[in-house]
KOLDO-866539 format. One record per residue (C-alpha): residue number from 1; residue in one letter; x, y, z. Coordinates in nm, 4 decimals, m for minus. Layout:
<atoms>
<atom pos="NUM" code="A" px="X" py="Y" pz="Z"/>
...
</atoms>
This chain:
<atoms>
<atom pos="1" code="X" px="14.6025" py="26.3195" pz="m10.0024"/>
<atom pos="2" code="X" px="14.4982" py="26.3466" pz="m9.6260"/>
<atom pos="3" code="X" px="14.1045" py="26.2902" pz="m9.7186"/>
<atom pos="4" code="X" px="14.2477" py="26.0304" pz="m9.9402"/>
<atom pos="5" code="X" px="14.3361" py="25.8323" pz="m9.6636"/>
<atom pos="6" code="X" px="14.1233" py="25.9123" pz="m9.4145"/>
<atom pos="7" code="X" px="13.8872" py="25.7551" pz="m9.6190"/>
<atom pos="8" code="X" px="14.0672" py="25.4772" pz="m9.7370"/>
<atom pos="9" code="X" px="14.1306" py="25.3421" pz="m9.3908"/>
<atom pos="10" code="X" px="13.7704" py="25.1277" pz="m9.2712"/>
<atom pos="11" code="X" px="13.9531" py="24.9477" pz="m8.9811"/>
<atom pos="12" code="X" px="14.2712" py="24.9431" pz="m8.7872"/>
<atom pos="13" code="X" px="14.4415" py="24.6456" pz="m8.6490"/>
<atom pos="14" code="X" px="14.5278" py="24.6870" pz="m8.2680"/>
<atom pos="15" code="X" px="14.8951" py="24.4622" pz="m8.2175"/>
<atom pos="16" code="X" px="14.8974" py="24.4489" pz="m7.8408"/>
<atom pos="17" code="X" px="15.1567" py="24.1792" pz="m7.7437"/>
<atom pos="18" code="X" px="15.1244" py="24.0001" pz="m8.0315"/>
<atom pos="19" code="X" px="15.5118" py="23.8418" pz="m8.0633"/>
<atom pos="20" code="X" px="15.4137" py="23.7322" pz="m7.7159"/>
<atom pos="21" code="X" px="15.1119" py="23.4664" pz="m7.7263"/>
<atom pos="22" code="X" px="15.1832" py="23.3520" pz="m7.3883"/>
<atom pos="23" code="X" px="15.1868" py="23.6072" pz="m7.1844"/>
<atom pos="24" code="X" px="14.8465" py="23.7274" pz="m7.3473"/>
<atom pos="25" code="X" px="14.6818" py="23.4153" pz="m7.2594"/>
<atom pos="26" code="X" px="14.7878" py="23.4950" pz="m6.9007"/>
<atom pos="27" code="X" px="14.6608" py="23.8804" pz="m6.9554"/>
<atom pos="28" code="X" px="14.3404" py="23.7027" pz="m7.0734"/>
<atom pos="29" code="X" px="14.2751" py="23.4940" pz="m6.7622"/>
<atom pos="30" code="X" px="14.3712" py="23.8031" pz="m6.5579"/>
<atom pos="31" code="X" px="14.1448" py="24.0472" pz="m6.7051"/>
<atom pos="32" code="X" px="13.8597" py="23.8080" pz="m6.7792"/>
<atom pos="33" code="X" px="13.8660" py="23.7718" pz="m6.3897"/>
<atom pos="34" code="X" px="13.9247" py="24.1229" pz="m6.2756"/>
<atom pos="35" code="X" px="13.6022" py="24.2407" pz="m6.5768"/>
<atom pos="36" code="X" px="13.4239" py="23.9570" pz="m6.3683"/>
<atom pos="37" code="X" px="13.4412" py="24.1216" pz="m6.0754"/>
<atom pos="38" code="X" px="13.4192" py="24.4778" pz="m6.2077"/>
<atom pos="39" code="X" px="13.0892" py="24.4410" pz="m6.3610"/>
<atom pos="40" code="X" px="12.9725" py="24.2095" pz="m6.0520"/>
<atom pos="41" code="X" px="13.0174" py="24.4100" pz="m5.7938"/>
<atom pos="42" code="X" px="12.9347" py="24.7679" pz="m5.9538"/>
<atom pos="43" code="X" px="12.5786" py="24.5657" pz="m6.0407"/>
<atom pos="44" code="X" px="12.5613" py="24.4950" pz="m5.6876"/>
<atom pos="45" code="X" px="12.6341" py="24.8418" pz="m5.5406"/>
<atom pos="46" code="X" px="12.3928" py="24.9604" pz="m5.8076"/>
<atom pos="47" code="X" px="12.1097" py="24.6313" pz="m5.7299"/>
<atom pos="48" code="X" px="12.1733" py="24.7529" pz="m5.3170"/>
<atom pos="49" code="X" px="12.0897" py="25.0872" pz="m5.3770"/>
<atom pos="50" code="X" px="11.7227" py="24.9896" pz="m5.5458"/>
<atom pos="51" code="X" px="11.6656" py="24.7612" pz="m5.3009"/>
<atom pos="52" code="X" px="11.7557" py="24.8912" pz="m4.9777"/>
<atom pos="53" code="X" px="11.5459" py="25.1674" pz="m4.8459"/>
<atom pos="54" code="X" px="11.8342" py="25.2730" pz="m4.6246"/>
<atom pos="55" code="X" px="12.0471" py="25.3451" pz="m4.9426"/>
<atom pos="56" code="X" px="11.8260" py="25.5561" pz="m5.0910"/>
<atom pos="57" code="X" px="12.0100" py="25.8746" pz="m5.0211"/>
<atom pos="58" code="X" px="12.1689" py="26.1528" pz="m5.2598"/>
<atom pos="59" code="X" px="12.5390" py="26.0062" pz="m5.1938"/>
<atom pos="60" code="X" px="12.3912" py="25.6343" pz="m5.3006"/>
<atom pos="61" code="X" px="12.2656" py="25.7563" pz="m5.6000"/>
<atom pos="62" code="X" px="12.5583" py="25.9215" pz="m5.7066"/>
<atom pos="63" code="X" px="12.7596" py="25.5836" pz="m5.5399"/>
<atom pos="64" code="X" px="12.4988" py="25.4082" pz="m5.8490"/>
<atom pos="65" code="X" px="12.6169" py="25.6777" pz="m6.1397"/>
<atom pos="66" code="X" px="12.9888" py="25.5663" pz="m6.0511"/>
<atom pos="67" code="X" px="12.9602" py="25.2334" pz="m6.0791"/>
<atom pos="68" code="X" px="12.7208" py="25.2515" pz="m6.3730"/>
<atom pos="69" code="X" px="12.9926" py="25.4394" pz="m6.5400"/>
<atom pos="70" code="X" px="13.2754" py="25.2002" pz="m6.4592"/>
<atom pos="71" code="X" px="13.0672" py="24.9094" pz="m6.6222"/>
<atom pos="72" code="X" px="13.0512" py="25.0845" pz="m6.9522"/>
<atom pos="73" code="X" px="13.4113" py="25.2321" pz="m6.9411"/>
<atom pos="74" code="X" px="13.5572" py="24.9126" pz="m6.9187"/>
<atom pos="75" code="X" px="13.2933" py="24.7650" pz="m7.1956"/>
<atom pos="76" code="X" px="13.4247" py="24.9783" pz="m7.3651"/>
<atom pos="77" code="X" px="13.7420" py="24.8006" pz="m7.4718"/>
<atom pos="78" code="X" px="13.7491" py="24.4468" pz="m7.2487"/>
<atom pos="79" code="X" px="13.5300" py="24.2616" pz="m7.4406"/>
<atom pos="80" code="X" px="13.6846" py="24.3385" pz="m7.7553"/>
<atom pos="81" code="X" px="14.0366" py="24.2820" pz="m7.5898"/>
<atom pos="82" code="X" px="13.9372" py="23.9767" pz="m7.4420"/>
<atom pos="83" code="X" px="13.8729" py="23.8411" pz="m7.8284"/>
<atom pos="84" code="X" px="14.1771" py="23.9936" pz="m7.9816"/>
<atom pos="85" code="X" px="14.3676" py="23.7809" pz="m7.7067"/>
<atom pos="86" code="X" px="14.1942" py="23.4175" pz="m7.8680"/>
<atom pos="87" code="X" px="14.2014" py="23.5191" pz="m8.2207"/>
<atom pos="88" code="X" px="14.4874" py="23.6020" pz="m8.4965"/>
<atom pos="89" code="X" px="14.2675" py="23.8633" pz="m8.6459"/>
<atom pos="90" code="X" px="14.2927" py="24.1645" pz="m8.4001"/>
<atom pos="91" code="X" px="14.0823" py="24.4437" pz="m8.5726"/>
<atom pos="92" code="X" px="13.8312" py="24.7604" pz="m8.4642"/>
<atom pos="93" code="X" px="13.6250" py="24.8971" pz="m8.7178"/>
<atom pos="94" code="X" px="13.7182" py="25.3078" pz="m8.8155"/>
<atom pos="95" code="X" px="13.3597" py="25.3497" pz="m8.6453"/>
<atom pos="96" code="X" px="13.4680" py="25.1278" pz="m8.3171"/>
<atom pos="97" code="X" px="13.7434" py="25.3220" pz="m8.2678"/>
<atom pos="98" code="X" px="13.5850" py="25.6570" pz="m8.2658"/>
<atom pos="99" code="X" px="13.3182" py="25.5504" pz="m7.9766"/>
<atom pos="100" code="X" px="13.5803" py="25.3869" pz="m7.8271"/>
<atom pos="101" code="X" px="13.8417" py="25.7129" pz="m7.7898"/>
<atom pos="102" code="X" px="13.4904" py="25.9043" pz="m7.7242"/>
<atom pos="103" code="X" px="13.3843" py="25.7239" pz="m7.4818"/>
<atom pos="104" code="X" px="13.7448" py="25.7034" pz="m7.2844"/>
<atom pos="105" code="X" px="13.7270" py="26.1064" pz="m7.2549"/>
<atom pos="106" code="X" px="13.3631" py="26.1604" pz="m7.2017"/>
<atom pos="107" code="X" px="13.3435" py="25.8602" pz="m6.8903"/>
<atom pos="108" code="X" px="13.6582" py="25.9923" pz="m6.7845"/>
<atom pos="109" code="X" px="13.5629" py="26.3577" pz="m6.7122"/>
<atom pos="110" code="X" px="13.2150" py="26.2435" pz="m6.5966"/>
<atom pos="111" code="X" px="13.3600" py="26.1161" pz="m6.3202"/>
<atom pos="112" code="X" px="13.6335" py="26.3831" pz="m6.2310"/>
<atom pos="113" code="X" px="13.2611" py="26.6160" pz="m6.2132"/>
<atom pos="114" code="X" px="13.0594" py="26.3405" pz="m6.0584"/>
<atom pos="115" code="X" px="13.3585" py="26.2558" pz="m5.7935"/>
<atom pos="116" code="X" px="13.3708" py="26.6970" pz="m5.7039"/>
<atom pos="117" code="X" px="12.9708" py="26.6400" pz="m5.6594"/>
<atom pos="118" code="X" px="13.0142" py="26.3903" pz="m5.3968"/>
<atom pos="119" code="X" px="13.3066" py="26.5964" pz="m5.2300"/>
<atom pos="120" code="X" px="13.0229" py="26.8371" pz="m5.2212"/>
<atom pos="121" code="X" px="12.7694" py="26.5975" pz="m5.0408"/>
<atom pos="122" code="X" px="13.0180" py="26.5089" pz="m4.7742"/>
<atom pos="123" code="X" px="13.0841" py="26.8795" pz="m4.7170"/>
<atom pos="124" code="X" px="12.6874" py="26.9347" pz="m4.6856"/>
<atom pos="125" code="X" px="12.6654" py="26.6693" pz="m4.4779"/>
<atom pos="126" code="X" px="12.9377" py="26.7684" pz="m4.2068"/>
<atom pos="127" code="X" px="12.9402" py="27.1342" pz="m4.2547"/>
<atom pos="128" code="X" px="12.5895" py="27.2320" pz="m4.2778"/>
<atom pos="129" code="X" px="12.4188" py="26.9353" pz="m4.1314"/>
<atom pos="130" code="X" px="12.0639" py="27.0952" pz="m4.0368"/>
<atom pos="131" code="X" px="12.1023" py="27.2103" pz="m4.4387"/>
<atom pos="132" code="X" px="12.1467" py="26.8990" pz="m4.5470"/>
<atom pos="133" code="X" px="11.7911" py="26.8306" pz="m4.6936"/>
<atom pos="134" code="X" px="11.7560" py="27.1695" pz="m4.8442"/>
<atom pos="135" code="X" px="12.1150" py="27.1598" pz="m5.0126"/>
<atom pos="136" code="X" px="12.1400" py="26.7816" pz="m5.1306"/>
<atom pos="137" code="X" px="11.7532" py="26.7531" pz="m5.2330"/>
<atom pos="138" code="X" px="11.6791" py="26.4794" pz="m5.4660"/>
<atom pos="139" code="X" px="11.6370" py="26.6749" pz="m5.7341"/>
<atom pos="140" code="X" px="11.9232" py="26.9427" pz="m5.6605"/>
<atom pos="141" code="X" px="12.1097" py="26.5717" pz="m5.6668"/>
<atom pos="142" code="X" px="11.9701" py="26.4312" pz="m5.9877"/>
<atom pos="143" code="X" px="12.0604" py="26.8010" pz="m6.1578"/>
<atom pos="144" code="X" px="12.4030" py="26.7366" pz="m6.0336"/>
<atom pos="145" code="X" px="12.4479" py="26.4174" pz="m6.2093"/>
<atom pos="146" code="X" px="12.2707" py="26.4828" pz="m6.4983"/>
<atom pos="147" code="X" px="12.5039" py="26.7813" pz="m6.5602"/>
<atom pos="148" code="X" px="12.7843" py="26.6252" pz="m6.4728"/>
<atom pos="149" code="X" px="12.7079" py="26.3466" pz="m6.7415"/>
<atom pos="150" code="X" px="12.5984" py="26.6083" pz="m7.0173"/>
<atom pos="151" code="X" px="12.9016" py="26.8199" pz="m6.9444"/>
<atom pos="152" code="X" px="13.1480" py="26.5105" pz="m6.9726"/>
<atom pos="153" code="X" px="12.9851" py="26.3851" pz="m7.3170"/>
<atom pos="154" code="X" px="12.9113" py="26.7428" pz="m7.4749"/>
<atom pos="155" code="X" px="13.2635" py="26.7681" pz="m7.4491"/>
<atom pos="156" code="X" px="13.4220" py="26.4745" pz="m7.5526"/>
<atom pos="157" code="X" px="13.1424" py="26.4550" pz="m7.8456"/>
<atom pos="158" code="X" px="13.3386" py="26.8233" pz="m7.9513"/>
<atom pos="159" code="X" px="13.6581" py="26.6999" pz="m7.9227"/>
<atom pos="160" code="X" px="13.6184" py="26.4153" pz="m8.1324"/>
<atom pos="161" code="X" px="13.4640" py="26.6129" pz="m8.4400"/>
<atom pos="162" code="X" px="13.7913" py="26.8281" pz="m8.3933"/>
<atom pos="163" code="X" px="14.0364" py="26.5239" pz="m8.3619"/>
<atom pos="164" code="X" px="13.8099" py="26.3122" pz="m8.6530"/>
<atom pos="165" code="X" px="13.8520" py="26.5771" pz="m8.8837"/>
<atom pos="166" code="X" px="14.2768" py="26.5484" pz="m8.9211"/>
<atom pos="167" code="X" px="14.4283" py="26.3684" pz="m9.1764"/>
<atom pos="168" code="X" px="14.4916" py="26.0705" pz="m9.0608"/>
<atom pos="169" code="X" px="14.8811" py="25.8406" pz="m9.1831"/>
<atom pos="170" code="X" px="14.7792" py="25.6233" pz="m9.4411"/>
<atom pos="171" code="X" px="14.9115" py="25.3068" pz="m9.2201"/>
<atom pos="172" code="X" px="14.6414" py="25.1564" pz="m8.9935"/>
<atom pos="173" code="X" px="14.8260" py="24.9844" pz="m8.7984"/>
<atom pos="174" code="X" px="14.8088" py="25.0489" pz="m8.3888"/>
<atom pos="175" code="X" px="15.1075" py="24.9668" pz="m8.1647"/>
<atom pos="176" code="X" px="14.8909" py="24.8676" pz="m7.8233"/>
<atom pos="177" code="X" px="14.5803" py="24.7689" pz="m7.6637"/>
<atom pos="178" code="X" px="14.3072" py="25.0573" pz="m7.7180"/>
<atom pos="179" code="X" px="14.2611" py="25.3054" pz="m7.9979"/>
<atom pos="180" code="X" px="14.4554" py="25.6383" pz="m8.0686"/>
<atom pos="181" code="X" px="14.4392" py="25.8603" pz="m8.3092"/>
<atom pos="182" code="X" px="14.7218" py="25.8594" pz="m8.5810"/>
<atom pos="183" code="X" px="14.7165" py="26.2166" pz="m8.7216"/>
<atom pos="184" code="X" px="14.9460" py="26.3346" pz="m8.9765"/>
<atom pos="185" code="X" px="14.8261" py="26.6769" pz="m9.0051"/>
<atom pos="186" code="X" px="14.8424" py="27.0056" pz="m8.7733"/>
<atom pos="187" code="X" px="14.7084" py="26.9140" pz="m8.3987"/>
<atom pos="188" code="X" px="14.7940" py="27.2311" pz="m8.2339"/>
<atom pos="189" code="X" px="14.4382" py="27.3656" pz="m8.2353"/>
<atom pos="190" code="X" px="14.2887" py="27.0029" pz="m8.0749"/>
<atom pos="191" code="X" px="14.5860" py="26.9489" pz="m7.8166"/>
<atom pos="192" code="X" px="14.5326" py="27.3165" pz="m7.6663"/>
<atom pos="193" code="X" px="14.1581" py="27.2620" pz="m7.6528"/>
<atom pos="194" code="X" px="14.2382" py="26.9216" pz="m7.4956"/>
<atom pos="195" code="X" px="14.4669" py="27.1265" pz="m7.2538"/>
<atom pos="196" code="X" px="14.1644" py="27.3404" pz="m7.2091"/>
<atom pos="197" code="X" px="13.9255" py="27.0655" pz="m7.1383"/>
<atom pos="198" code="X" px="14.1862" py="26.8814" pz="m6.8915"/>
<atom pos="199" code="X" px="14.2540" py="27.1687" pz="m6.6951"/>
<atom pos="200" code="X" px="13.8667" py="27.2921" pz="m6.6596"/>
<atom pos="201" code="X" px="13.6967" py="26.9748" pz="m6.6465"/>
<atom pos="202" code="X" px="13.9937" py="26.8019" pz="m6.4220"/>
<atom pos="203" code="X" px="14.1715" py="26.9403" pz="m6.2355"/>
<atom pos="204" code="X" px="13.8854" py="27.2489" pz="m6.1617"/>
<atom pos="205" code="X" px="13.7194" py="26.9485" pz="m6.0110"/>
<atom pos="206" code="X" px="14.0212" py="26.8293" pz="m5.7634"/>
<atom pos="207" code="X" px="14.0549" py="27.1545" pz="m5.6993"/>
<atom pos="208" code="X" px="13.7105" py="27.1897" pz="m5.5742"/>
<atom pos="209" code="X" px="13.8078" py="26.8590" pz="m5.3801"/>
<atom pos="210" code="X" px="14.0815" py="26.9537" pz="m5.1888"/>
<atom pos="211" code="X" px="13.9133" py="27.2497" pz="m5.1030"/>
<atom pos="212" code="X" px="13.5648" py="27.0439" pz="m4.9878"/>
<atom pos="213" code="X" px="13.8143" py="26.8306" pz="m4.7264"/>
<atom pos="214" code="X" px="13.9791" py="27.1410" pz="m4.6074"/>
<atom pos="215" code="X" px="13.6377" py="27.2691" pz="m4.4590"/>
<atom pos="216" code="X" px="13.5660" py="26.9539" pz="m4.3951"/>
<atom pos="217" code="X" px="13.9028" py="26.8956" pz="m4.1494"/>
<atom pos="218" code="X" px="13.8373" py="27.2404" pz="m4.0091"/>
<atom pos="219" code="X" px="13.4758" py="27.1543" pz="m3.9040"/>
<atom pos="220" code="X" px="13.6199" py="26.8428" pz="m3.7849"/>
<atom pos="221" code="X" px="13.8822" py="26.9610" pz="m3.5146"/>
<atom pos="222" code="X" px="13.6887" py="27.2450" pz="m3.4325"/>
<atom pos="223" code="X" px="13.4118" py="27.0511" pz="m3.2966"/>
<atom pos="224" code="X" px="13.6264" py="26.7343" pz="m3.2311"/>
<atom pos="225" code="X" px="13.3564" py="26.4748" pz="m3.4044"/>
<atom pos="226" code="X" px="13.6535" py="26.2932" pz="m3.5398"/>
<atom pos="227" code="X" px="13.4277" py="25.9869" pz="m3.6267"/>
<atom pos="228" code="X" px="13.2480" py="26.2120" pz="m3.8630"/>
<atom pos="229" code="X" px="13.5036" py="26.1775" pz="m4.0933"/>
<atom pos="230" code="X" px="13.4834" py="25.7693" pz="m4.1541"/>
<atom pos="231" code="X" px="13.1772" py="25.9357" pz="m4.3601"/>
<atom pos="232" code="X" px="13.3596" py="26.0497" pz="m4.5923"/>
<atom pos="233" code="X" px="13.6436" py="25.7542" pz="m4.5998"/>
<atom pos="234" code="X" px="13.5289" py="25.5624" pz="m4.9028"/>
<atom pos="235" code="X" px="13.5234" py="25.8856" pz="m5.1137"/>
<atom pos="236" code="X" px="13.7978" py="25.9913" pz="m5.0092"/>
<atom pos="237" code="X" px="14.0286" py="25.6481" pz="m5.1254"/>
<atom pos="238" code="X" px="13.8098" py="25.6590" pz="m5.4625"/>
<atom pos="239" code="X" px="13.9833" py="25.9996" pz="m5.5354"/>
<atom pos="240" code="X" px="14.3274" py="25.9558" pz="m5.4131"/>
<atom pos="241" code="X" px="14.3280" py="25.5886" pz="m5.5929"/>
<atom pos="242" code="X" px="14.1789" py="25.8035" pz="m5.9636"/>
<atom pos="243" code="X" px="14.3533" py="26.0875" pz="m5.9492"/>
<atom pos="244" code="X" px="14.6723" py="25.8941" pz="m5.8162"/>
<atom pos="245" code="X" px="14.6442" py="25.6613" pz="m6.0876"/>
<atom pos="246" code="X" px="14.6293" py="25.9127" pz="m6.3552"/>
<atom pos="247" code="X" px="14.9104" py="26.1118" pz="m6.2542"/>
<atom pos="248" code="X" px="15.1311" py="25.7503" pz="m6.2099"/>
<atom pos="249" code="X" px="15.0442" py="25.7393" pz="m6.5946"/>
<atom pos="250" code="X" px="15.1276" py="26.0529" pz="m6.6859"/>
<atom pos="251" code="X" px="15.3812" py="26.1796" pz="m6.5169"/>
<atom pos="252" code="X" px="15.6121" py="25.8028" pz="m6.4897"/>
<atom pos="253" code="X" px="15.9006" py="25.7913" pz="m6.6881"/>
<atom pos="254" code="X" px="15.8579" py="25.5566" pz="m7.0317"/>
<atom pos="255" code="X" px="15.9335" py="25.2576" pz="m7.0282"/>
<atom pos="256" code="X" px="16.2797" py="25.1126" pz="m7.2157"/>
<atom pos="257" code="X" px="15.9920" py="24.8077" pz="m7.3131"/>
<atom pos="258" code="X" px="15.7172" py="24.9186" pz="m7.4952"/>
<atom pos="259" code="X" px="15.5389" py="24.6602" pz="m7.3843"/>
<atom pos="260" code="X" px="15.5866" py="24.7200" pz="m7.0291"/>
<atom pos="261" code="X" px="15.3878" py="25.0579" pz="m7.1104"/>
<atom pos="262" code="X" px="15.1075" py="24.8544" pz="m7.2787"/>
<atom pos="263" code="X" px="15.0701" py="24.6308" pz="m6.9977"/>
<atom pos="264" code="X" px="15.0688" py="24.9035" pz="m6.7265"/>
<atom pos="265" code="X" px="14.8130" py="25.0684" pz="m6.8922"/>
<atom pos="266" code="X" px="14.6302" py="24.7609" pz="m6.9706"/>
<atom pos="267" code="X" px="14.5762" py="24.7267" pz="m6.5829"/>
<atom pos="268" code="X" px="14.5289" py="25.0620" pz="m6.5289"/>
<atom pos="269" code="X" px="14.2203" py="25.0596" pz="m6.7555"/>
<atom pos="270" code="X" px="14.1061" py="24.7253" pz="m6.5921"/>
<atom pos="271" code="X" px="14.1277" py="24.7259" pz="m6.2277"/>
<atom pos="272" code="X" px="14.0699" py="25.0932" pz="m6.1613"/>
<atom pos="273" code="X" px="13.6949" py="25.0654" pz="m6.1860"/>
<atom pos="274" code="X" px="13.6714" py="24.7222" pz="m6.0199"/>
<atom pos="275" code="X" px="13.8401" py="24.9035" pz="m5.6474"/>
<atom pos="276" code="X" px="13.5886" py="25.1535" pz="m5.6441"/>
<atom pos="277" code="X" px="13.2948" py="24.8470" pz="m5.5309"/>
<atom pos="278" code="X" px="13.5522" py="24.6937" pz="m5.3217"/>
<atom pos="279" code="X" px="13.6599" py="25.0128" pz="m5.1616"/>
<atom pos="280" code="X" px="13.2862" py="25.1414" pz="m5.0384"/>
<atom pos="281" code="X" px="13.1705" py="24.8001" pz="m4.9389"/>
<atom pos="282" code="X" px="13.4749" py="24.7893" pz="m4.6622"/>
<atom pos="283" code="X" px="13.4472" py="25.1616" pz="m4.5639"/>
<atom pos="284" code="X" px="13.0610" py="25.2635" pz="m4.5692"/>
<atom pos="285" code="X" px="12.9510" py="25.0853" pz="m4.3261"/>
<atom pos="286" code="X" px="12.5441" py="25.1333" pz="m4.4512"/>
<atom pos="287" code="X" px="12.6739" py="24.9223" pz="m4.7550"/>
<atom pos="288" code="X" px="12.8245" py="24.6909" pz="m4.5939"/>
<atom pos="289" code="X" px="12.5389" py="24.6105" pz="m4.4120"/>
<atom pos="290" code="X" px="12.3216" py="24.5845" pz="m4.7464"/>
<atom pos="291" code="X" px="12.5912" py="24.3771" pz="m4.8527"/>
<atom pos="292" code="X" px="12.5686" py="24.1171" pz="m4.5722"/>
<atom pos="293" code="X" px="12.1373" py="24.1520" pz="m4.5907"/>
<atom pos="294" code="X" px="12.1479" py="24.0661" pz="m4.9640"/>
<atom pos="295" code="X" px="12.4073" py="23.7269" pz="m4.8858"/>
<atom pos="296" code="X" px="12.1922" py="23.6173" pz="m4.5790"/>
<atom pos="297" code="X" px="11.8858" py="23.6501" pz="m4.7846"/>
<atom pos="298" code="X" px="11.7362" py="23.8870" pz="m4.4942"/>
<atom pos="299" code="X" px="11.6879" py="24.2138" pz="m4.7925"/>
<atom pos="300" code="X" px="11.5250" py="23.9788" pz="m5.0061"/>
<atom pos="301" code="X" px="11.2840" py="23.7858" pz="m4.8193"/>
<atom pos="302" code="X" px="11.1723" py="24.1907" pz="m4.6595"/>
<atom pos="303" code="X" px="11.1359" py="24.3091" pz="m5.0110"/>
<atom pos="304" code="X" px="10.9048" py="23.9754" pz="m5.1045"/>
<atom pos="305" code="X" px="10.7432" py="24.0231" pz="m4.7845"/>
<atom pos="306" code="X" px="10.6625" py="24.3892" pz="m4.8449"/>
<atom pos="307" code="X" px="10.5287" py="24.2853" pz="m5.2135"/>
<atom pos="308" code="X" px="10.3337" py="23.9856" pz="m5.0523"/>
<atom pos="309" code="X" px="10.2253" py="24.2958" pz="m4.8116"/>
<atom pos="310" code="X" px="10.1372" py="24.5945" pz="m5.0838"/>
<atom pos="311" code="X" px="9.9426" py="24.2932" pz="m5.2907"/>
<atom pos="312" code="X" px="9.6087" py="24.2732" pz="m5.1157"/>
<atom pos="313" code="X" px="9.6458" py="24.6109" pz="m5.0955"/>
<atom pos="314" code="X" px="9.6256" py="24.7372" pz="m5.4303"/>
<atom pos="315" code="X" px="9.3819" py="24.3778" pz="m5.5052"/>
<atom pos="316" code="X" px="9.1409" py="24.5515" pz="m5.3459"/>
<atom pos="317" code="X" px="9.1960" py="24.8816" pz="m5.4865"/>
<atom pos="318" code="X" px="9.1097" py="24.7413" pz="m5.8094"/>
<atom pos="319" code="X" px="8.8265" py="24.5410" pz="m5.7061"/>
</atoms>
C-alpha cells in the first residue's frame, strides 16, 4: 500500500497562505525585492573578487563560494514561490521537491563547513602570520572548499535516498511554503542519521569556531593588536547572524497561527543570504573599497586599460 502511493503521488500542491490573497501579494513584493538584492549583491561580491587583484586572496575566494551558494539556495524555492503567489495553481513536481529538500540540507551544511574554513583563515592569519602563505596556499584553500562542498552534497545526496525510500501518506497536499517530506512509515533510522549528520556536520563546525576566536582573543590581548580583530568582523556577524538564526527557528516556541510559522520561516529562508553581501561590504574594508572602484568606474576603466595594455603585447607575440 505504501509503494502504492508513493507512486501514485507525481506532484504535491504547496498551500502557503492561500485563504489570505492579500497578504501574499504583499509577501510577493517583499521577497521579489529582498531575491533582488540577494542575487545582486552576492554577483557583485563574487564579480569584485575576479576583478580586483587586491581580492584575490584565500578568504575572497571562500567570501565567492558563500555567496555563490546563497544565490542557488534561495533559487532554490523563490522563483517558484514567487509564481505560486500570482497563480491559483500552486504545484511542485514529486521530482522538484526532492532537489528542492536536497538541496536545502546539502547548501545548508556546505556552509556550516565552508563558514569553520574561514574561522580557520582568520586564525592563520592572526595567529601564525609569517605561516600564513604556507598554511592558506591556494590550493590548500581550493581543497578546503572543494571538500567542504563534496562533504555537504555526499551527505545530503544519502539522506535523501534514505528519506525517498518511506512510504509516503497518500494525500499530497503541503501545509506551507517549501517542501517536506510526508512519511507514513518508520523514520527512526533517517531522523537518528539526521541527528548524526546535524551534530557532525554542524555543530562540529561551530565548535571548531568558537574555538578558532578563542585563540584568536588570546593572541589578541596578549600582544594588544586590538585592530587586528576588525579582520575578522565580517565573519564573525555572518556566523552569529546563521547560527543565531537557526537556533531562533528551532528552538522558538510554535506559533498559536500556523501561519505566523510559515511566514517566519518564509523570511528566514529569504533574507538570511541577502545580509551576508551587505554585512562584508560595511565591515571589510578591502571590499568596500572594490565596491566604491566598481561605482566610480575607476576598477573598470584599470581593467580595460590593462587589456588595452596586454593587447599589443600578445599582437606581437603572434605576429
Amino acid at each position: 500500500m505504501g509503494k502504492a502511493n508513493q507512486t501514485a503521488v507525481t506532484e504535491y500542491v504547496l498551500l502557503g497562505l492561500h485563504k489570505h490573497r492579500n497578504l501574499e501579494m504583499v509577501l510577493f513584493v517583499l521577497c521579489l525585492g529582498i531575491y533582488s538584492v540577494n542575487v545582486l549583491g552576492n554577483a557583485l561580491l563574487i564579480g569584485l573578487d575576479r576583478l580586483d587583484p587586491r581580492l584575490h586572496s584565500p578568504v575572497c575566494f571562500l567570501l565567492s563560494n558563500l555567496s555563490f551558494m546563497d544565490i542557488c539556495g534561495t533559487s532554490s524555492f523563490v522563483p517558484l514561490k514567487l509564481v505560486n503567489f500570482l497563480t491559483a495553481r500552486r504545484t511542485i513536481s514529486f521530482l522538484g521537491c526532492v532537489l528542492q529538500v536536497h538541496l536545502t540540507l546539502a547548501l545548508g551544511y556546505t556552509e556550516c563547513l565552508l563558514l569553520a574554513v574561514m574561522a580557520y583563515d582568520c586564525y592563520v592569519a592572526i595567529c601564525q602570520p609569517l605561516r600564513y602563505p604556507e598554511l592558506m596556499s591556494w590550493q590548500t584553500c581550493v581543497r578546503m572548499a572543494v571538500l567542504s562542498w563534496g562533504t555537504g552534497f555526499t551527505n545530503s545526496l544519502l539522506q535523501s535516498i534514505l528519506t525517498w525510500r518511506v512510504p509516503f501518506c497518500g494525500h499530497s497536499v503541503i501545509n506551507h511554503f517549501f517542501c517536506e517530506t510526508l512519511a507514513c512509515g518508520d523514520v527512526s533510522v533517517n531522523v537518528l542519521l539526521l541527528v548524526m549528520a546535524t551534530a557532525v556536520l554542524s555543530f562540529a563546525p561551530l565548535l571548531l569556531i568558537c574555538l578558532s576566536y578563542i585563540f584568536i582573543l588570546a593572541a589578541i590581548l596578549r600582544s594588544g593588536r586590538r585592530k587586528a580583530f576588525s579582520t575578522c568582523s565580517a565573519h564573525l556577524t555572518v556566523v552569529v547572524v546563521f547560527y543565531g538564526t537557526i537556533s531562533f527557528m528551532y528552538f522558538k516556541r510554535t506559533a498559536n497561527d500556523s501561519d505566523l510559522d510559515k511566514i517566519i520561516a518564509l523570511f528566514y529562508g529569504v533574507v538570511t543570504p541577502s545580509l551576508n553581501p551587505i554585512i562584508y561590504s560595511l565591515r571589510n574594508a578591502e571590499v568596500k573599497a572594490a565596491a566604491i572602484a566598481l561605482l566610480g568606474g575607476d576598477l573598470l576603466s584599470r581593467k580595460m586599460s590593462h587589456f588595452h595594455y596586454c593587447s599589443p603585447t600578445l599582437s606581437g607575440r603572434i605576429g
